[in-house]
N, C-alpha and C positions, 0 to 999 in steps of 0.2 A: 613884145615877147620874143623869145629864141627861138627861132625856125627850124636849124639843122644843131643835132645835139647828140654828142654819143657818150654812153655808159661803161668804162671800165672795171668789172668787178666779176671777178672767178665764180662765187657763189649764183645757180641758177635762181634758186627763191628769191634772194636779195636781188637781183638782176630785173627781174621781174615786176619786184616788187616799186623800184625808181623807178621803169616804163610806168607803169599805173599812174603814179604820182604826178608822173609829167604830161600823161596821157588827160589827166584832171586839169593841168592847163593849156590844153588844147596848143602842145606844140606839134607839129604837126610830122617833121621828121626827127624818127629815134632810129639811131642803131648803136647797137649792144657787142660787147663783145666778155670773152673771157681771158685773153690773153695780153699782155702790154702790147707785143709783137705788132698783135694784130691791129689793135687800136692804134698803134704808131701809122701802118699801111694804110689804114681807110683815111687816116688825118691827110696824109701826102695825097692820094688820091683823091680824095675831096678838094685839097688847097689847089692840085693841078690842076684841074677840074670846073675853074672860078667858081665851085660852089660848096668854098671851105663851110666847115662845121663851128660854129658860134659858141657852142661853150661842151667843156668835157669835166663830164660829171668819175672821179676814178677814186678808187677803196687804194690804199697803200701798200697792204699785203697781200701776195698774191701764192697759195700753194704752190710747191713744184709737184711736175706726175711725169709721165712717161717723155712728157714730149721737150725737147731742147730751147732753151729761151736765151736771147738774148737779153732783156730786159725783164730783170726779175721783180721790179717791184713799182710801184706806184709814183715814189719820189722818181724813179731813173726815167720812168716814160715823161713825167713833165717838164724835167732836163733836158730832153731828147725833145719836147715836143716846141720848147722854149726858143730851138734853137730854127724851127721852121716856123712858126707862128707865134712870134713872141706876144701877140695881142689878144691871143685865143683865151677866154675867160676860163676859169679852173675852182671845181669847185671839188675838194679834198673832203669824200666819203669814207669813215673809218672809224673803229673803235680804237684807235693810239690815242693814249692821255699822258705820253710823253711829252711834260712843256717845252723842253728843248728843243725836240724837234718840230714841233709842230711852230716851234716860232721860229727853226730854219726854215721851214716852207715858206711861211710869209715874207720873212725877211730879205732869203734869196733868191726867191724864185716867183714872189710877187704872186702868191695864188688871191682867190676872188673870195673863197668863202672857206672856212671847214666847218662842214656837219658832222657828230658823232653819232655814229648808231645806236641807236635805240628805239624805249615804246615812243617817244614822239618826232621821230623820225621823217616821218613824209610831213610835219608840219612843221618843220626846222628846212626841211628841202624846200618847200614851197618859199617860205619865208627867207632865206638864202637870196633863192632867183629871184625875186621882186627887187630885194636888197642891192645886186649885181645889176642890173634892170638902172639904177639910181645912181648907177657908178660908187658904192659905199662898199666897206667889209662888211662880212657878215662872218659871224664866228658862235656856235653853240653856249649858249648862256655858262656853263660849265667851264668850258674853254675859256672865254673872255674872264671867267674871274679870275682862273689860274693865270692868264696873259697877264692882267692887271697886278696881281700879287708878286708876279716879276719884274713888274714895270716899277712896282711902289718901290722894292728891295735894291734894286739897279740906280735908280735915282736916289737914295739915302745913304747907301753906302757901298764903296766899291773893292769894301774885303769881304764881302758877304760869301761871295764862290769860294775864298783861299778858306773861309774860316772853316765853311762847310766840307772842304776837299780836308783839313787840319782833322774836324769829328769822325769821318766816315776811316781816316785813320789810325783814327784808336786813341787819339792826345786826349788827357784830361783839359779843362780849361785852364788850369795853372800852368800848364805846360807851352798852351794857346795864345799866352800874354807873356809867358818868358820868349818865344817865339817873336812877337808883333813889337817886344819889346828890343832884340836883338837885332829886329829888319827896321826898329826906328817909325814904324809906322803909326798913324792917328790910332786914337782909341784904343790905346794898348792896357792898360790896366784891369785888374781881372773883374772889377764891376763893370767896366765897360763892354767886357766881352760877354759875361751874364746877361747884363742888358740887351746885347746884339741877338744873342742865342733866344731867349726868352720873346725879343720879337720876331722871329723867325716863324716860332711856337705859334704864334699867335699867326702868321700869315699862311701858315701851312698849314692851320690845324691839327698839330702834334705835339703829343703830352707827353713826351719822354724827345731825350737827344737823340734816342737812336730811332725812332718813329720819325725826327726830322730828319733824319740821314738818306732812310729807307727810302722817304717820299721823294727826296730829293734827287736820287739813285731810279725810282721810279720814274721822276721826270724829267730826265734828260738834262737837271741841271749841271751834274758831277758825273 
């Protein structure tokens, strides 16, 4: 189990509430904080210390108030913290259900788990760290399918983003296949592009074009 462990998350209840959760697996040191800043200091100070901190549990968004911050958010302290302990386990606490970006965390910056917030929350945390514990990803059942449903669209076809970037501008699909068909590209024909949109529909769960736009736009694909 994780010995030395610290919590980045502005919210005191939420704060609180991960202490509990990890207090349930009897790790034995927690420290908390509410600022990036700070959690950046205590990382250095622990690493200088020989007795760095084994995994940091940190939410993405962090309010601004009175006080000056160098490091405004959740992504920028694990960039920041990537660049002192690049082995320090990371596990990304957050209600962001941006797929884009939550598969730039992964992608670039090699995090260990994302939990979303919610009602099962301390038992996605739990189930996280055992996960991490195994050396495996672990990702909120939610997350992983959206992951998956990126991964299915990416591997089948790779105008999937242009088409989506072509709807969110306003082009009819006759317009979308005069287009596909002027750049020469596969699958240019307007059943072909029917076809592409309609699965889309199906991977997104959206009954209209513009619902798959939105989601789209919501998730960080476009």
């Amino acid at each position: 189990m994780f010995q030395n462990v610290l919590i980045a998350e502005d919210q005191n209840t939420i704060n609180k509430g991960v202490e509990r959760t990890l207090n349930e697996l009897n790790i034995p040191n927690i420290a908390t904080t509410q600022y990036c800043d700070d959690a950046l200091l205590k990382l250095k100070a622990a690493f200088r210390t020989d007795q760095p901190f084994d995994l940091l549990i940190t939410d993405l968004s962090f309010k601004a108030d009175h006080r000056e911050r160098t490091l405004k958010s959740g992504e920028a302290l694990i960039e920041a913290v990537k660049t002192i302990q690049p082995n320090l386990k990371i596990v990304v606490f957050s209600v962001e259900h941006r797929i884009g970006k939550i598969k730039n965390l992964i992608d670039t910056y090699d995090i260990n788990a994302y939990v979303e917030k919610g009602r099962e929350e301390s038992i996605e945390l739990k189930k996280a760290i055992h996960t991490i514990l195994e050396d495996k990803m672990y990702c909120s059942p939610s997350i992983a399918q959206l992951l998956r449903n990126v991964d299915d669209i990416s591997q089948t076809d790779q105008y999937d983003e242009l088409l989506l970037q072509l709807l969110a501008k306003g082009l009819k699909r006759e317009q979308i296949a005069n287009y596909f068909q002027e750049k020469d590209f596969p699958a240019r024909s307007l059943s072909s592009i029917e076809k592409r949109i309609n699965k889309l529909k199906v991977l997104f769960d959206a009954h209209t074009s513009e619902q798959l736009v939105a989601i789209a736009i919501d998730r960080g694909l476009i």
